[in-house]
RONUDREN-197154 format. One record per residue (C-alpha): residue number from 1; chain; x, y, z. Coordinates in steps of 0.001 Angstrom, whole numbers, padded with zeros to 6 digits. Example, Ala and Ser with C-alpha at 12.3 -4.5 7.8 and 13.67 -1.06 7.14 Angstrom:
BEGIN
{pt 1, 'A', {012300, -004500, 007800}}
{pt 2, 'A', {013670, -001060, 007140}}
This chain:
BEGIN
{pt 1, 'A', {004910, -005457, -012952}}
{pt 2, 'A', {005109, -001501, -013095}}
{pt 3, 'A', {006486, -001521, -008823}}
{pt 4, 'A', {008910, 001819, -009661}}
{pt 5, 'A', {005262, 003478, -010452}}
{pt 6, 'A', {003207, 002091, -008017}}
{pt 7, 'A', {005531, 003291, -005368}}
{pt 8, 'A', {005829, 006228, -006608}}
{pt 9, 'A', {002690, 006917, -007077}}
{pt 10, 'A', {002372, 005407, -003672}}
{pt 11, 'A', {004596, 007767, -001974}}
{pt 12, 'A', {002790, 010562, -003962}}
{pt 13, 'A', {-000240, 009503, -002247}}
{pt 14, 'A', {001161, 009224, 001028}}
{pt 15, 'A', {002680, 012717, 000822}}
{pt 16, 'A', {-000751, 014524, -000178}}
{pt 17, 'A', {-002617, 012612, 002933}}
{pt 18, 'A', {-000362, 014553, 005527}}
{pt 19, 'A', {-001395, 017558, 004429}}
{pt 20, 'A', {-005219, 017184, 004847}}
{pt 21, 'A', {-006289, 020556, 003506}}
{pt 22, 'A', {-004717, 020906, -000725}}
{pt 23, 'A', {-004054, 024470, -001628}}
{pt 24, 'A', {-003866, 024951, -005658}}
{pt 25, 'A', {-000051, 024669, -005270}}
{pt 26, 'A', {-000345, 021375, -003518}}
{pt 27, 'A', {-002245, 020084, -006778}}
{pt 28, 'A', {-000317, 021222, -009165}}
{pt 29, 'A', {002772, 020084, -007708}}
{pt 30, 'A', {001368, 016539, -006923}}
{pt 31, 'A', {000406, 016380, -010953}}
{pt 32, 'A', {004066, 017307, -011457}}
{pt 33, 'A', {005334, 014428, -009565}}
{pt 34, 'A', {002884, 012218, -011351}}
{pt 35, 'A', {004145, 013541, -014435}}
{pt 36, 'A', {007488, 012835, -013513}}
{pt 37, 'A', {006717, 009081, -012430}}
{pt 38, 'A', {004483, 007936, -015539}}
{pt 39, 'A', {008131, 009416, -017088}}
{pt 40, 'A', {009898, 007679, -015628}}
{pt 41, 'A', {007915, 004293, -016120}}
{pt 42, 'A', {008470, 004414, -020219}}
{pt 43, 'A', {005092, 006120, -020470}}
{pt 44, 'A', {005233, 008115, -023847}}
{pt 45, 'A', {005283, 011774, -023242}}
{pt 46, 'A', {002536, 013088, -025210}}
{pt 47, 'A', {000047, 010172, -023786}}
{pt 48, 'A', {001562, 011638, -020000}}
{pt 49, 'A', {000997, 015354, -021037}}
{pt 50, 'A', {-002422, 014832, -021776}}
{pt 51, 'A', {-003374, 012152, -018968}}
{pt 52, 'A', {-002336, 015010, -016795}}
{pt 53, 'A', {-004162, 017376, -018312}}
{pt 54, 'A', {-007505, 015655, -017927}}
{pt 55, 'A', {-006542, 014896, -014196}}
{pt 56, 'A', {-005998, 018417, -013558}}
{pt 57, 'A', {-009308, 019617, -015287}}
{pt 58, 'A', {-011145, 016984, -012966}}
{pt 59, 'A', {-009098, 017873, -009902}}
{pt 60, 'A', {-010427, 021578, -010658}}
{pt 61, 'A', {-013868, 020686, -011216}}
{pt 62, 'A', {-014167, 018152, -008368}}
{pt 63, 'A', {-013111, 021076, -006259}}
{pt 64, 'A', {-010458, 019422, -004074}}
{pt 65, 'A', {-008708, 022607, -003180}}
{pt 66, 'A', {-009236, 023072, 000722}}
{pt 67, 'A', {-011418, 019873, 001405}}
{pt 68, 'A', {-010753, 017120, 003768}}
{pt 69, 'A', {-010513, 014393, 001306}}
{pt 70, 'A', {-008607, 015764, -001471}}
{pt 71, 'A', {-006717, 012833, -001326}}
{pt 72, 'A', {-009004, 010285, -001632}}
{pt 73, 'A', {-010638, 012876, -004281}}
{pt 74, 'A', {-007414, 012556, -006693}}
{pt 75, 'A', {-006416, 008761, -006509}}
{pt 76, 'A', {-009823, 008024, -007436}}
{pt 77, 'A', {-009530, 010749, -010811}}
{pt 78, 'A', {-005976, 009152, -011202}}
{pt 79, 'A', {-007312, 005475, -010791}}
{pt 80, 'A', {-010288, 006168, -013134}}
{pt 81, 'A', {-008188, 007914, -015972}}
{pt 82, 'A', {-005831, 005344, -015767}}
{pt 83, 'A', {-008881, 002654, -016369}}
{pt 84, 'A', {-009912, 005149, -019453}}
{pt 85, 'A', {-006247, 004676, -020366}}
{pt 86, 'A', {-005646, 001274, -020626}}
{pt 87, 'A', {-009297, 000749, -022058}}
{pt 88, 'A', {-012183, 000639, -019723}}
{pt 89, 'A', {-013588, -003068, -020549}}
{pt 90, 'A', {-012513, -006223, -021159}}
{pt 91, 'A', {-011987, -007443, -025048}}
{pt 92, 'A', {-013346, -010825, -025758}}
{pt 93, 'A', {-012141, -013040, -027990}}
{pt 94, 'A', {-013246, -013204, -031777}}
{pt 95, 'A', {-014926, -016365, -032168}}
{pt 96, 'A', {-014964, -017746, -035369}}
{pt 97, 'A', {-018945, -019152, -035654}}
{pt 98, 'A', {-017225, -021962, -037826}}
{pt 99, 'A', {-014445, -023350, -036054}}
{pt 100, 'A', {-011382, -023660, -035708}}
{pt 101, 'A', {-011144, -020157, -034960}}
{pt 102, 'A', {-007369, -019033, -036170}}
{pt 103, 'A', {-004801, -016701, -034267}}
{pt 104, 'A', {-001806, -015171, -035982}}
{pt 105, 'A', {000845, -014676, -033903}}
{pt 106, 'A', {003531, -011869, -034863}}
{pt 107, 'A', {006268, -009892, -033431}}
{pt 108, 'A', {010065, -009047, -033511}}
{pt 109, 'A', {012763, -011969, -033212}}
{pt 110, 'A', {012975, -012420, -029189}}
{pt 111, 'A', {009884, -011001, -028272}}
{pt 112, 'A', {008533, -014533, -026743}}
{pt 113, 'A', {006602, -015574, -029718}}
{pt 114, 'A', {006671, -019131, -029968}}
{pt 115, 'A', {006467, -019488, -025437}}
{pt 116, 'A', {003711, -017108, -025642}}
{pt 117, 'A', {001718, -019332, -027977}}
{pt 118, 'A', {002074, -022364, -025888}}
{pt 119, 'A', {001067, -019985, -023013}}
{pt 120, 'A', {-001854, -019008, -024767}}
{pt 121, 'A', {-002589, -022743, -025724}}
{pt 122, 'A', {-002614, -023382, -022016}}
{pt 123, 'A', {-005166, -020580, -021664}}
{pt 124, 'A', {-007941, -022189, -024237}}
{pt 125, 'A', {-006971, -025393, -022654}}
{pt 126, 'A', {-008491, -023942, -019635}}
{pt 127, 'A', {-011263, -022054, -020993}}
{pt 128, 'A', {-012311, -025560, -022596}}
{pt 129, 'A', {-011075, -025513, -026013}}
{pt 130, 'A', {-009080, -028076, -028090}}
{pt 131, 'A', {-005680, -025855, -029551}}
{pt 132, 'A', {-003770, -026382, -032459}}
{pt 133, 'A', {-000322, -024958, -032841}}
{pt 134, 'A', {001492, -024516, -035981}}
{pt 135, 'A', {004815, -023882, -036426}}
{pt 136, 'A', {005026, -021345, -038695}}
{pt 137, 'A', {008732, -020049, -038241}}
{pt 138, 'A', {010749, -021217, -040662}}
{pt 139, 'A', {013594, -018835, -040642}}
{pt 140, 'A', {014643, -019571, -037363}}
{pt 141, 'A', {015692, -023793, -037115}}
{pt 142, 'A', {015359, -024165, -034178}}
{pt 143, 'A', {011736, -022782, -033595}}
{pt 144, 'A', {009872, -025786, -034838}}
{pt 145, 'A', {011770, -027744, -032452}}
{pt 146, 'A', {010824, -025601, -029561}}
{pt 147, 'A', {007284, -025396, -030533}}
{pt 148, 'A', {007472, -029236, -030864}}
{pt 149, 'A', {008892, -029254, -027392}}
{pt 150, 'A', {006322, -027369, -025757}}
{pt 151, 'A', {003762, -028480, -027100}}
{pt 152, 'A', {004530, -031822, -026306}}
{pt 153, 'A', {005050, -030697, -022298}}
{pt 154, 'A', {001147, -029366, -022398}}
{pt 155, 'A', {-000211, -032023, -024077}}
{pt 156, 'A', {-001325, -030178, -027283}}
{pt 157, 'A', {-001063, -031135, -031099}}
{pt 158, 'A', {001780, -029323, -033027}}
{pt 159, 'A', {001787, -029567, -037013}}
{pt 160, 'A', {005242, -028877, -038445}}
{pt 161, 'A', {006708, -029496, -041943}}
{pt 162, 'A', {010161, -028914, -042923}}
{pt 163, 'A', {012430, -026087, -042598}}
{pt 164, 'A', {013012, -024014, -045228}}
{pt 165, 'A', {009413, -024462, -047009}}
{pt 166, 'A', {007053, -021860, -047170}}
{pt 167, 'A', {004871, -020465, -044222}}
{pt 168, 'A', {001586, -019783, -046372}}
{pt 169, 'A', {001533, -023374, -047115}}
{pt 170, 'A', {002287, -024872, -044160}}
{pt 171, 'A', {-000447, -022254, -042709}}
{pt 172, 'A', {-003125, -023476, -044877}}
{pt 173, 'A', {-002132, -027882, -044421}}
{pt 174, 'A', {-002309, -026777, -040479}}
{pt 175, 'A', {-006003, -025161, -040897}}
{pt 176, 'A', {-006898, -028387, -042678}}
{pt 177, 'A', {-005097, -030365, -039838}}
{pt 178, 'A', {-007217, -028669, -037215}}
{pt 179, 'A', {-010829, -029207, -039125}}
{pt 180, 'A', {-009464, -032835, -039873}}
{pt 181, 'A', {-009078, -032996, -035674}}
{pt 182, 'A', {-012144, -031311, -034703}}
{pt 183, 'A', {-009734, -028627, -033317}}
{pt 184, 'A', {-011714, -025429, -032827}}
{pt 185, 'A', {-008651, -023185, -032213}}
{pt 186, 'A', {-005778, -022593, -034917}}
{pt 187, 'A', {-002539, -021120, -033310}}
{pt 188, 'A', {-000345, -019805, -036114}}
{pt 189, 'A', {003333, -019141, -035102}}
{pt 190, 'A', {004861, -017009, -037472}}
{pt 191, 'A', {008649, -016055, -038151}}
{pt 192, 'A', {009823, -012918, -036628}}
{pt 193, 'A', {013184, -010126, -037073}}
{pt 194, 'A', {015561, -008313, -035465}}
{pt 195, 'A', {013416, -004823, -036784}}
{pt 196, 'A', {010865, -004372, -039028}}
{pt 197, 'A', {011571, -004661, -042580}}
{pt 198, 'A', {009103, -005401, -045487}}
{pt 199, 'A', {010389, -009000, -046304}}
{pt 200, 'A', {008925, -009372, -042342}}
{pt 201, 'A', {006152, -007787, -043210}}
{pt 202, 'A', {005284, -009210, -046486}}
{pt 203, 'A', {005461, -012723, -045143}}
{pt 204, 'A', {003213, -012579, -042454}}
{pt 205, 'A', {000328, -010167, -044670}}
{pt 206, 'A', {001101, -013275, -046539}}
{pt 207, 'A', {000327, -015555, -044234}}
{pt 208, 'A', {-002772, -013596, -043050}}
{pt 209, 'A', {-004277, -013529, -046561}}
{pt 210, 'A', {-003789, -017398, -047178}}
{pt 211, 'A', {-005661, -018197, -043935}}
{pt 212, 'A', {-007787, -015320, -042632}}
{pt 213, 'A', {-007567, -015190, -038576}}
{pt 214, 'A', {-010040, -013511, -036296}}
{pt 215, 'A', {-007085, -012678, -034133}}
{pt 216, 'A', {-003884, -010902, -034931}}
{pt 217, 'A', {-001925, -011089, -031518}}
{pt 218, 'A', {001515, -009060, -031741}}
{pt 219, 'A', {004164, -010128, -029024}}
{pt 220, 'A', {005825, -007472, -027540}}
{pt 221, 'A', {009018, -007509, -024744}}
{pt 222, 'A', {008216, -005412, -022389}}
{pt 223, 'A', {011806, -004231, -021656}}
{pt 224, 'A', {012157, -002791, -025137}}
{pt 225, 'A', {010066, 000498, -023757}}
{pt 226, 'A', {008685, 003143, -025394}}
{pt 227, 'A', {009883, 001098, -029020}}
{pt 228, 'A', {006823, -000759, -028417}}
{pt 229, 'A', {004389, 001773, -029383}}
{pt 230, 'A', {006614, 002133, -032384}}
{pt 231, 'A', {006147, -001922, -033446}}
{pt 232, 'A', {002833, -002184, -032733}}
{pt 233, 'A', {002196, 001153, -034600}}
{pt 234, 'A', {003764, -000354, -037737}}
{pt 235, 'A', {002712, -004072, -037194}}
{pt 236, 'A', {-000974, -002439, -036766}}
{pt 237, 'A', {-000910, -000145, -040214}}
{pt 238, 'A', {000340, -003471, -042178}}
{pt 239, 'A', {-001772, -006138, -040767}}
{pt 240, 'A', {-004690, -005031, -038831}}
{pt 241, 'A', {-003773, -006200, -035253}}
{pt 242, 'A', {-006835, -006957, -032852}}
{pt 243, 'A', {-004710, -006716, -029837}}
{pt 244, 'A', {-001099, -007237, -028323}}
{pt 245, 'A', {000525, -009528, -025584}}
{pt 246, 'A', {003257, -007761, -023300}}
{pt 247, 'A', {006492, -010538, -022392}}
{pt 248, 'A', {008134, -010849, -018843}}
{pt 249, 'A', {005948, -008290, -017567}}
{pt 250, 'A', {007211, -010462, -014463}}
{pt 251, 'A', {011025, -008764, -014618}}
{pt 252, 'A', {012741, -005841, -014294}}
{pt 253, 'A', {010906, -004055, -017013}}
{pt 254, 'A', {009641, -000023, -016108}}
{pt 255, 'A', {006712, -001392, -018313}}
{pt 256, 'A', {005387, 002013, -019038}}
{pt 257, 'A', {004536, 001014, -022504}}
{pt 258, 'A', {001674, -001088, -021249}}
{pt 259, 'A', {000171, 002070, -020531}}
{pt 260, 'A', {000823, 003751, -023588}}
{pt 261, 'A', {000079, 001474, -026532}}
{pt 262, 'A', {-004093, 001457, -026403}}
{pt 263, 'A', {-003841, 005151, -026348}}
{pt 264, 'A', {-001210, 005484, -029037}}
{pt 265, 'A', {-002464, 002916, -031785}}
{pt 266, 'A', {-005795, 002012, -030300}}
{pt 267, 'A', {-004276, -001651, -030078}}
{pt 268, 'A', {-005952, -003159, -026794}}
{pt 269, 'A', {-003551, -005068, -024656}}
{pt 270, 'A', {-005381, -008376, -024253}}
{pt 271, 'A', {-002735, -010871, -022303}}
{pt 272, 'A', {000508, -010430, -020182}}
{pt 273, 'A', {003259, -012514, -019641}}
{pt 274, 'A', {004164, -013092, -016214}}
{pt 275, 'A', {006957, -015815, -015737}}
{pt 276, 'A', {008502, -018058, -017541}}
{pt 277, 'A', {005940, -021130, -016794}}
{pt 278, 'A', {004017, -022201, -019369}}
{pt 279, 'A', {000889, -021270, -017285}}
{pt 280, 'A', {002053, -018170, -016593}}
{pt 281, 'A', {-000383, -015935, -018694}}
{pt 282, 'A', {-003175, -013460, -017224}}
{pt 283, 'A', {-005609, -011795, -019249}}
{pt 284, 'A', {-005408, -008221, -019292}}
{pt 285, 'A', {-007860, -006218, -017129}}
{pt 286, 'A', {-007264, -002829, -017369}}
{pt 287, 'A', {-009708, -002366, -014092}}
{pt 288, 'A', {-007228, -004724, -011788}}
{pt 289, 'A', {-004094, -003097, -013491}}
{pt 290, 'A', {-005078, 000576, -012558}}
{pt 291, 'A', {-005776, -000422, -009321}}
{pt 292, 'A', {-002514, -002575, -008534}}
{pt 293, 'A', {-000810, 000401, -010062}}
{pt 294, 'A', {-002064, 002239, -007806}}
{pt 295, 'A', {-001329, 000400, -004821}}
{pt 296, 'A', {-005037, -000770, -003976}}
{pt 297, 'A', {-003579, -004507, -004802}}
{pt 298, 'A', {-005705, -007588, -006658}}
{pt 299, 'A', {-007866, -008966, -004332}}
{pt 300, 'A', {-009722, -010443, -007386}}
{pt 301, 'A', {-006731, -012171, -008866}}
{pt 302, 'A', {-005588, -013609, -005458}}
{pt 303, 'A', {-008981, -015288, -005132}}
{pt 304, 'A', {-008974, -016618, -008679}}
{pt 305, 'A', {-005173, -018658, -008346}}
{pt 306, 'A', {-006991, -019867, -005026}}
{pt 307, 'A', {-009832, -021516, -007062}}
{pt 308, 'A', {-007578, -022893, -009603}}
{pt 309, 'A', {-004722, -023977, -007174}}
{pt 310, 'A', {-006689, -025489, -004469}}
{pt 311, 'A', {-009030, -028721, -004317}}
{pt 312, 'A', {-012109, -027938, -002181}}
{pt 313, 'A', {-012228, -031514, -000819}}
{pt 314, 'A', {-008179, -030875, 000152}}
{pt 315, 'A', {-009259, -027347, 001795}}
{pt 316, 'A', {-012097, -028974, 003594}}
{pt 317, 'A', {-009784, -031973, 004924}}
{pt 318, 'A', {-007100, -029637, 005892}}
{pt 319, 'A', {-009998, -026802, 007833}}
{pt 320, 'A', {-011097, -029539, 010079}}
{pt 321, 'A', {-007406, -030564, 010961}}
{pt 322, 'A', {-006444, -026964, 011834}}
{pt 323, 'A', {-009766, -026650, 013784}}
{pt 324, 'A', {-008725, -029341, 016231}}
{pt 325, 'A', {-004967, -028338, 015857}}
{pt 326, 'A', {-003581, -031617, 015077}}
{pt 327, 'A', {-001881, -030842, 011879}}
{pt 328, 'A', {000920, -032879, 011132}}
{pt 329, 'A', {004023, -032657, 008785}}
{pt 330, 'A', {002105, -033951, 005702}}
{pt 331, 'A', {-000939, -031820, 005671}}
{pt 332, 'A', {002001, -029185, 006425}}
{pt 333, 'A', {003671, -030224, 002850}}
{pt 334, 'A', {000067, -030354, 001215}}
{pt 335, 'A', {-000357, -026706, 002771}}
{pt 336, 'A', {002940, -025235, 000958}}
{pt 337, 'A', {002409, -027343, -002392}}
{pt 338, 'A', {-001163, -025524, -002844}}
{pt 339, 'A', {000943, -022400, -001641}}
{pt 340, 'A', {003003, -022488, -004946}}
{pt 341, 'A', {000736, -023517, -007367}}
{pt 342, 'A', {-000401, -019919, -006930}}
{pt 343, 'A', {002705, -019116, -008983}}
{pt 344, 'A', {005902, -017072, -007133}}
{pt 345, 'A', {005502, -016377, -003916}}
{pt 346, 'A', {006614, -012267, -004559}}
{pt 347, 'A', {004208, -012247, -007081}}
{pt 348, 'A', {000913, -013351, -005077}}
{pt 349, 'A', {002096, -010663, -002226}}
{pt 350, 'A', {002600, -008084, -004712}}
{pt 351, 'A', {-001591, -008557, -005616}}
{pt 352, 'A', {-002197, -007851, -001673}}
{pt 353, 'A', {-003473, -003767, -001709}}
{pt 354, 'A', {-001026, -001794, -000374}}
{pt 355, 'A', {002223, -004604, -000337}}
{pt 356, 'A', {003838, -003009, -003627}}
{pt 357, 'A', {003758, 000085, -002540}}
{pt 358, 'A', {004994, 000171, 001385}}
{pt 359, 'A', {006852, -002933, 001438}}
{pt 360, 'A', {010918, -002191, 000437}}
{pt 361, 'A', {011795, -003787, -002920}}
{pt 362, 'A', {014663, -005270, -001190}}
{pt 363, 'A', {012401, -007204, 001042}}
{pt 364, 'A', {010032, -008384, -001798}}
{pt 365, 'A', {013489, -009254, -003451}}
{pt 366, 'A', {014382, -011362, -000405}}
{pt 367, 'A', {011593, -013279, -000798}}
{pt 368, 'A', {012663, -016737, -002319}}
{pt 369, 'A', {010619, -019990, -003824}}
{pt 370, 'A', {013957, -022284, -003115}}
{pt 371, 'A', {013074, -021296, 000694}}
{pt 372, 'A', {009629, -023319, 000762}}
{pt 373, 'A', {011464, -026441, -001322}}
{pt 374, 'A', {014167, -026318, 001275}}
{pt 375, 'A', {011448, -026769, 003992}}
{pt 376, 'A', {010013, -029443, 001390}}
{pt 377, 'A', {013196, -031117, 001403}}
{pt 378, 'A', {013132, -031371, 005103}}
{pt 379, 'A', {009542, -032907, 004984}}
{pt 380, 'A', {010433, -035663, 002150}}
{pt 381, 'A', {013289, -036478, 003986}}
{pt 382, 'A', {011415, -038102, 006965}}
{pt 383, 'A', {009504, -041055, 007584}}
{pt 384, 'A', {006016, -041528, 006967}}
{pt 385, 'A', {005895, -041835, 010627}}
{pt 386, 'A', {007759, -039236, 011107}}
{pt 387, 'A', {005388, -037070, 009281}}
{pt 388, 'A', {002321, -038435, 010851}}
{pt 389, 'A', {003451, -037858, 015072}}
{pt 390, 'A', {006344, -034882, 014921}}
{pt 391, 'A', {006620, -036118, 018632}}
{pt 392, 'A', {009203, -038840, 017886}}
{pt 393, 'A', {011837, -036364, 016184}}
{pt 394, 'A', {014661, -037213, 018915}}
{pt 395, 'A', {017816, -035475, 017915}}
{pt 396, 'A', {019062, -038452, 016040}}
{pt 397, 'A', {016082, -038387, 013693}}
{pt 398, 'A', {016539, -034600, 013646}}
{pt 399, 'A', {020360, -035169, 012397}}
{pt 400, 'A', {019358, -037914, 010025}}
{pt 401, 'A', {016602, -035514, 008366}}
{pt 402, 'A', {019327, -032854, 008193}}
{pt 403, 'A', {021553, -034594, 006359}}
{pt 404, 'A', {018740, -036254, 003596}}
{pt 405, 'A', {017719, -032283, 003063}}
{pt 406, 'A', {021006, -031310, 002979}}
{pt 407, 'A', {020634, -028503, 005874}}
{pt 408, 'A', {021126, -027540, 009290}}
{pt 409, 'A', {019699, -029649, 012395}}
{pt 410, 'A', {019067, -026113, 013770}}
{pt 411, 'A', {016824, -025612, 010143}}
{pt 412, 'A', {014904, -028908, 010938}}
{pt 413, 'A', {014137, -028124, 015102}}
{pt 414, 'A', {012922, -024016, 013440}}
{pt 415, 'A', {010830, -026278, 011119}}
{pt 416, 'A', {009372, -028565, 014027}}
{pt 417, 'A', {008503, -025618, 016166}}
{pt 418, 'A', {006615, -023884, 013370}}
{pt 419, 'A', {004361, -026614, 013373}}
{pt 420, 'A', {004180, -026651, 017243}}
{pt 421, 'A', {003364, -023085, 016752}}
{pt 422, 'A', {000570, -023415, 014241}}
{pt 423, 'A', {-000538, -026216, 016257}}
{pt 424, 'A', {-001345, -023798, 018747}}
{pt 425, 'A', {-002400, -020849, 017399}}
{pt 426, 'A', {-005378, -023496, 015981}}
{pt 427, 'A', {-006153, -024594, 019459}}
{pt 428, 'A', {-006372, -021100, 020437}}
{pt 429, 'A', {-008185, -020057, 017309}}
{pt 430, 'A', {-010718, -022596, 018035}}
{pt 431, 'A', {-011064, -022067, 021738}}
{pt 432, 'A', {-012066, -018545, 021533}}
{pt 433, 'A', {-014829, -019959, 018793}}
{pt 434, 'A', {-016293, -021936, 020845}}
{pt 435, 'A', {-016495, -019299, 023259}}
{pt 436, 'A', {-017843, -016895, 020762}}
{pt 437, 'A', {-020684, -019191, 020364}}
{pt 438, 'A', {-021599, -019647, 023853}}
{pt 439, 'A', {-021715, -015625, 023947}}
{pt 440, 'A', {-024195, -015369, 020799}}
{pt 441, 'A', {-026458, -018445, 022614}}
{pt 442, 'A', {-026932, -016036, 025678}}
């Protein structure tokens, strides 16, 4: 998400910390550098000209020229603009007082539509509400099907008629599908094109007229850049649009339009897509955003996939194994399981401050999910036994496991000593504790 800018912003940063003292030169060439990066990131160029200019006027009036922590000084203008930028709170939802409250869901063909409205079904699901979807797309066949599909996988109600009929009536038997359920959320999924024309248009204002949301959510793909601002400019003058959603914000997308489309069309950006899980949904805070941007990492949104990845009563049961260091194979497996429900691997390191923007992208590249479900493999592949007293793996055992997991014996005896080695580290952990509280009883 945005790692070209945040290292170079990072290396920006870097660069201006060597120097200790700024001269006026120093400045203005570090704002031409930043100018250069938000560029370079698909951040429109009148919305960089004039980010830069207010960056420079604080710079000026902060008086950073010749002090010690001129650095410091201008990440914290850049990090604050950039908060300013993307919009400096948090947009709630719209609540309808007399449910189901109803969200229209519009966009270009592609864009992620019909995934990102079992994502955000997922969402509610979480936030304790009882989701609808409707499958609103009938000029694409297959749509209903997919919506039918995932909404099936998440365990949420889909209504669907026929293809071919017409969207404002399908629109208005799913609101009276969700009141006749006791639904309190109305999910409308609405056909998309391969542009914007006015047969698009006129459908969905349609749509929106027959069955009046409180949210118009417009689904944008990241990757198609600065176009963005351009659809959500038009989508915006035709239907009103109370915020958008930004698609596999997870890839290879500069993602520069994030940045830009508050500023441009004064369109908040309320979710983003990160992956292609149905889960895999975060809502946008423009305070953690500026920061990861510029390298200071999520600390915040770490801690939160903790809380909804781990059980306490697992985390407690595995803390007082690793205090006395007798872990074996299956709290091992329990360990990595909790691991991944945290989502991709590269994607919780890229939240730690300072990982994005000093760590090679070839090395965050390297990092791969199939290498924890190899070392699953390995696990599943012994006994119960096995699991339970690592002290019996002979080197026939060891073969046998290599051959259910389909790797190397040398892969299973790197596995067994990482365990011996955490083993360990415990015991030493917890010797030096107890030592610590001697010391403090003195």
């Amino acid at each position: 998400m945005l790692d070209n800018l945040t290292r170079r912003l990072g290396g920006i940063f870097a660069g201006i910390r060597k120097k200790g003292r700024l001269t006026e030169d120093d400045v203005k060439e570090v704002m031409r550098e930043i100018r250069v990066a938000l560029l370079e990131a698909d951040v429109n160029f009148q919305i960089t000209k004039d980010f830069i200019a207010r960056v420079r006027e604080k710079a000026v009036g902060e008086e950073v020229f010749g002090s010690l922590s001129a650095d410091q000084t201008i990440i914290k203008i850049v990090r604050d603009e950039l908060v300013a930028l993307l919009g400096p709170e948090e947009t709630p939802m719209n609540w309808n007082p007399a449910p189901p409250t109803v969200i229209l869901m519009c966009g270009l063909q592609g864009s992620g539509k019909t995934t990102t409205s079992a994502k955000l079904a997922i969402w509610l699901k979480k936030k304790g509400k009882k989701p609808l979807l409707a499958a609103c797309d009938l000029q694409r066949p297959a749509a209903i099907k997919q919506l039918q599909v995932l909404g099936e996988s998440i365990d949420v109600p889909v209504y669907a008629e026929e293809a071919g009929g017409n969207p404002v009536e399908v629109a208005k038997n799913a609101l009276a599908k969700a009141k006749h359920l006791f639904c309190d959320v109305l999910i409308l999924d609405t056909a998309g094109r391969l542009a914007i024309n006015e047969s698009l248009m006129n459908e969905i204002a349609a749509v929106k007229s027959a069955v009046p949301p409180q949210e118009v959510m417009l689904v944008v793909d990241s990757t198609t850049g600065q176009e963005a601002v351009n659809v959500a400019d038009a989508f915006h003058q035709k239907l009103g649009l109370t915020g958008a959603i930004f698609t596999k914000m997870d890839g290879d997308a500069r993602g520069g339009a994030v940045l830009s489309v508050r500023e441009a069309t004064g369109v908040p950006v309320r979710f983003v897509g990160v992956g292609e899980q149905t889960d895999a949904l975060e809502q946008f805070q423009a305070v953690r955003m500026a920061e990861r941007i510029i390298g200071m990492g999520d600390v915040m949104g770490i801690i939160e996939r903790a809380e909804q990845a781990f059980n306490p009563s697992d985390i407690e049961g595995l803390e007082s194994k690793m205090r006395s260091g007798k872990l074996d194979f299956t709290d091992f497996l329990n360990q990595m399981r909790m691991v991944k429900r945290m989502g991709p691997i590269k994607n919780v390191m890229k939240m730690i401050p300072g990982v994005a923007a000093q760590i090679p992208e070839e090395a965050l590249d390297s990092i791969d999910d199939r290498q924890v479900d190899r070392l699953e493999a390995m696990i599943l592949s012994m006994t119960l036994k096995e699991r339970a007293n690592p002290d019996i793996l002979n080197g026939s055992r060891r073969k046998r496991i290599a051959n259910g997991a389909g790797v190397t014996v040398t892969e299973v005896n790197k596995l067994i000593e990482q365990l011996y080695q955490m083993r360990r580290g415990m015991k030493e952990m917890a010797k030096m504790e107890k030592k610590f509280k001697k010391f403090k009883r003195r």
